[in-house]
C-alpha positions, 0 to 999 in steps of 0.5 A: 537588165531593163525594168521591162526584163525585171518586171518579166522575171519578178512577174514569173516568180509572184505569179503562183502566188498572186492572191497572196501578195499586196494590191499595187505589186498585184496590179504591176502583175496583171498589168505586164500580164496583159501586154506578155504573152508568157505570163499570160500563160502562166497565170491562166494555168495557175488560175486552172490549177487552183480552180481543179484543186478540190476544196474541203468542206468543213461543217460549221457544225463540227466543234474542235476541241484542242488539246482535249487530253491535256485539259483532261490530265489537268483536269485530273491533276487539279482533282488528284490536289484536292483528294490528296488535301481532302483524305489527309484531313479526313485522316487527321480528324478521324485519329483526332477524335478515334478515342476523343472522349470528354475529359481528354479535349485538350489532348485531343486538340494537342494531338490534332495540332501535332498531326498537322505539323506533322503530315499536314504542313510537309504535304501542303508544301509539297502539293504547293510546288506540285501546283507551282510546277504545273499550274497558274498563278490562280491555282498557285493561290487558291491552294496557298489561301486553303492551306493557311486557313487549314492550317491557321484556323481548322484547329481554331475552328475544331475547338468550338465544336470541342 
């Protein structure tokens, strides 16, 4: 097989997709176009073909939102987090101070502490994985930073206002 065979035949092929391949196999393409009388044929129907396709006319104006649901459901998840942190503290302190009364401030505090060990910490340990699971490193922190202050310092924190 001569070259002029080969670049017949390789002409055939890349013809359909001419504006897609490089510039000098494109300009070997139009070159052997002008002298073959076949692929000159080829290319003007494939060049009608693409001029009768209809084009999409995409407004500029038109904005895209991907994944919409799922920035949602994360969105919801990250709120479901904080309300599930934000009622086991709202409970905690109301049954601290449900019979708090002046000569019982250190068994205020004792039962205080003992309910966090007891709900605080296993639910913070759980809403961590959760948040490992699911979201990133950022959250994973944010969450991790909050319960240890809860943890560390609320008691500490309660005591001065006690």
């Amino acid at each position: 097989m001569d070259a002029n065979t080969k670049i017949h035949l390789l002409s055939k092929e890349l013809i359909p997709v001419i504006n897609d391949i490089d510039n000098k196999p494109k300009q070997i393409i139009l070159d052997h176009i002008i002298d073959c009388e076949d692929c000159r044929n080829l290319y003007n129907h494939s060049v009608e073909f693409d001029e009768n396709m209809p084009k999409n006319n995409y407004s500029n104006d038109v904005e895209l939102k991907p994944l919409k649901k799922l920035v949602q459901f994360n969105t919801g998840l990250k709120l479901l987090l904080i309300a599930v942190r934000a009622i086991i503290l709202f409970y905690i302190l109301y049954s601290s101070f449900k019979y708090y009364n002046v000569e019982s401030v250190i068994r205020t505090l004792d039962y205080f502490w003992s309910v966090i060990f007891l709900f605080y910490i296993p639910a913070a340990v759980f809403l961590l994985v959760f948040t490992i699971t699911f979201f990133n490193k950022k959250w994973i922190w944010m969450s991790l930073i909050v319960d240890l202050f809860i943890i560390v310092f609320l008691g500490n924190i309660l005591q001065l206002f006690l």
